[in-house]
C-alpha positions in Angstrom: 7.2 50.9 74.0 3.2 51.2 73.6 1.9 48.4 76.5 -0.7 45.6 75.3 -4.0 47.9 76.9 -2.3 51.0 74.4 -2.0 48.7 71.5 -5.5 47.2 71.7 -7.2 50.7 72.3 -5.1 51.9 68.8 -6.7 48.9 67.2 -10.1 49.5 68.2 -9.5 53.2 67.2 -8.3 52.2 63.7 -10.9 49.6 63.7 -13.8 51.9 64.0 -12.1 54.7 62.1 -12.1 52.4 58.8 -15.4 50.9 59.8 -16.9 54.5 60.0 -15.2 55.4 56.4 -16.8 52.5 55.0 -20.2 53.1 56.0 -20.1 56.4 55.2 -18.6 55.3 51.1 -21.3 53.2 51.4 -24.1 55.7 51.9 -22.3 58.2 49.4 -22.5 55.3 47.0 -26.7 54.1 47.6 -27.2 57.6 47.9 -29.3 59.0 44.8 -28.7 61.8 42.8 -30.8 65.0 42.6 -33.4 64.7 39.7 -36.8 66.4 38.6 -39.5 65.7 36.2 -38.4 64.6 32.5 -41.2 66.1 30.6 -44.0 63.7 29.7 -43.9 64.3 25.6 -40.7 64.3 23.7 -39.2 67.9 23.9 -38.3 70.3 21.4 -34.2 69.5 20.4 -31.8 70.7 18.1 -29.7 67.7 18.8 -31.1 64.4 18.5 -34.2 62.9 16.4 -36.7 60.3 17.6 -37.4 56.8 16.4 -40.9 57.2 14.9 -41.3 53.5 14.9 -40.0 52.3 18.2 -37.9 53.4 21.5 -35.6 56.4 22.0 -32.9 56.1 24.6 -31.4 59.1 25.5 -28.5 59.2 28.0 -27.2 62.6 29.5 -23.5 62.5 30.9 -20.5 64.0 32.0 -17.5 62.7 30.4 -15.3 63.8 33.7 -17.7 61.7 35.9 -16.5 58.4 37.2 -19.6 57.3 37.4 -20.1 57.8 33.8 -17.8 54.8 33.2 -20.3 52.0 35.0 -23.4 53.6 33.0 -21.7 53.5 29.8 -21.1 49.8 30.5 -24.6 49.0 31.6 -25.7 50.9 28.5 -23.6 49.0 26.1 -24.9 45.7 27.9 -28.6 46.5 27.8 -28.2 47.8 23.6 -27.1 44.0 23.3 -29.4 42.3 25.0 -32.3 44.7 23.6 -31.2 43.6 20.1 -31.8 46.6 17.7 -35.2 47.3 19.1 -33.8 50.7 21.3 -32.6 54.0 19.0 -30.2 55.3 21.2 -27.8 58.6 22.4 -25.4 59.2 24.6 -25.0 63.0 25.5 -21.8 64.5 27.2 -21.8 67.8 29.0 -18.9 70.0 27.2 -18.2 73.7 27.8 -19.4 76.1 25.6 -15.5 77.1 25.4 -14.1 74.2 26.3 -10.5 73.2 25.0 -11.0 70.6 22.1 -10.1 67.8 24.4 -13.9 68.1 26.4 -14.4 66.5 22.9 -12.3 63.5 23.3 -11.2 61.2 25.7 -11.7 57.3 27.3 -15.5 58.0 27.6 -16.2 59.4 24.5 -14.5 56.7 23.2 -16.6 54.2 25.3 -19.7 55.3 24.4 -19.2 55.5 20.3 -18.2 51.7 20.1 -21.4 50.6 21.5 -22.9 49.2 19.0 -26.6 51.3 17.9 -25.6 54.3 20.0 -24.7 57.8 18.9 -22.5 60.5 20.9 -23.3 64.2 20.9 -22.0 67.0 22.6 -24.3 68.8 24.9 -23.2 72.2 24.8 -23.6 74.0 28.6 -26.0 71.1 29.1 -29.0 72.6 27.2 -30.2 69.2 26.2 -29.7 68.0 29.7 -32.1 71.1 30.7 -34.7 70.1 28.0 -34.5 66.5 29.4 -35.2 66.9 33.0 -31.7 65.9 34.2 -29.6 66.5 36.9 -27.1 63.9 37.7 -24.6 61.9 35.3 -26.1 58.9 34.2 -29.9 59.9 34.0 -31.4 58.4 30.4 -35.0 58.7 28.8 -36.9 56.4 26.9 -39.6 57.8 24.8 -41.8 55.5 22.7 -42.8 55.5 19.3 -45.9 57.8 20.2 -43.3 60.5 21.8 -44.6 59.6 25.1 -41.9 58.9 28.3 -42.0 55.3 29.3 -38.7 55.5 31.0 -36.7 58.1 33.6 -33.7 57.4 36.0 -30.7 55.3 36.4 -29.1 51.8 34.8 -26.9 51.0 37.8 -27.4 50.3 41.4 -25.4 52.3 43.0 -22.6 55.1 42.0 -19.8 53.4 39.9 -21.1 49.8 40.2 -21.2 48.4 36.4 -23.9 46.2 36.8 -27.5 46.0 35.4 -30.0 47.9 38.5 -33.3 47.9 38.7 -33.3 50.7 35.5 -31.7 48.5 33.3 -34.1 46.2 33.5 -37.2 48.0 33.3 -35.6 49.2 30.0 -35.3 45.7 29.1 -38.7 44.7 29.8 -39.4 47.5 27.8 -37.8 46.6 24.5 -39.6 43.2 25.1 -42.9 45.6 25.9 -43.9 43.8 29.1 -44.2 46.7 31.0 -46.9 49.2 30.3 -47.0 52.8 31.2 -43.9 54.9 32.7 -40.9 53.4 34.3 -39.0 55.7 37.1 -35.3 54.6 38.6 -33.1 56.2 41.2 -29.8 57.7 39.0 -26.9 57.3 40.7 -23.8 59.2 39.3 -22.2 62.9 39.8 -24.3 66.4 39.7 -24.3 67.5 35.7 -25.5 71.3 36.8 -24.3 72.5 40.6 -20.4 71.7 39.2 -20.6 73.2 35.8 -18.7 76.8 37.3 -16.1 74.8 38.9 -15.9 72.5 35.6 -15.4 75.4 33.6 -12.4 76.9 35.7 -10.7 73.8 36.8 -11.2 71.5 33.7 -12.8 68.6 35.5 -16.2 67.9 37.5 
């Protein structure tokens, strides 16, 4: 039988084991993706067609990406509140000889019922390339002009379904309050370092 001094130091172990897990989910979680430039002009795609007369929200994803899930759900909230004044696309990295499921599943069905949005496949992540982005989750705005006003994240943290600091600069977009370029951190999984591993394994 463990004595009281044994059973308190276990307790302090197990104490500081879970507190160090915890900080260290935390950090994963507030930690930001990897991102680079989204070029400045709207880029040459074979995909998707801009909105001549107002926004363009593009959205690049993995549809194996937990993460995915919370930035579908911010989307679907900010497309509401903006209130027909964002053209928006969701697209969702498949394989280029991917089994036919890459083409379904609970995100893909997600993203088409928000309302205003349409779903593509991005095949090998070309599009992803031609947008500048790196991680799950990272959507462009362009303006009527073709110009960027709009590059990073809609959530605050990976997997949080909630409106971050992204979302709202969108939003003060639609309701043109903010001039210029908006930048936000994107939080979500890597869309090109796992796309071997993807390929072999079926998943991210």
């Amino acid at each position: 039988m463990l004595s009281r001094s044994r059973v308190v130091g276990v307790l302090v172990l197990w104490c500081g084991a879970v507190a160090g897990g915890l900080a260290l989910q935390w950090r994963y979680d507030h930690t930001p993706g990897a991102r680079e430039d989204s070029p400045g002009e709207w880029p040459r795609t074979e995909v998707l067609t801009r909105e001549p007369t107002g926004l363009t929200l593009v959205m690049l994803a993995h549809p194996r990406c937990p993460c995915t899930r919370a930035s579908l759900q911010v989307l679907a909230s900010v497309m509401e509140r903006a209130r027909g004044r964002v053209s928006a696309h969701v697209l969702l990295w498949v394989p280029g000889r991917g089994d036919a499921d890459w083409h379904e599943g609970e995100l893909w069905r997600r993203a088409r019922e928000i309302p205003g949005v349409q779903v593509h496949a991005d095949v090998e992540g070309q599009e992803a390339r031609r947008f500048g982005a790196l991680t799950s989750g990272h959507t462009v705005v362009y303006g009527a002009d073709g110009h960027l006003v709009f590059s990073g994240g809609l959530t605050p943290a990976r997997g949080q379904p909630e409106e971050g600091a992204g979302a709202e600069a969108l939003l003060a977009l639609a309701r043109r309050e903010v001039p210029g370029e908006a930048r936000a951190d994107v939080y979500g999984c890597g869309l090109r370092a796992p796309l071997a591993r993807a390929r072999e394994r079926g998943s991210p």
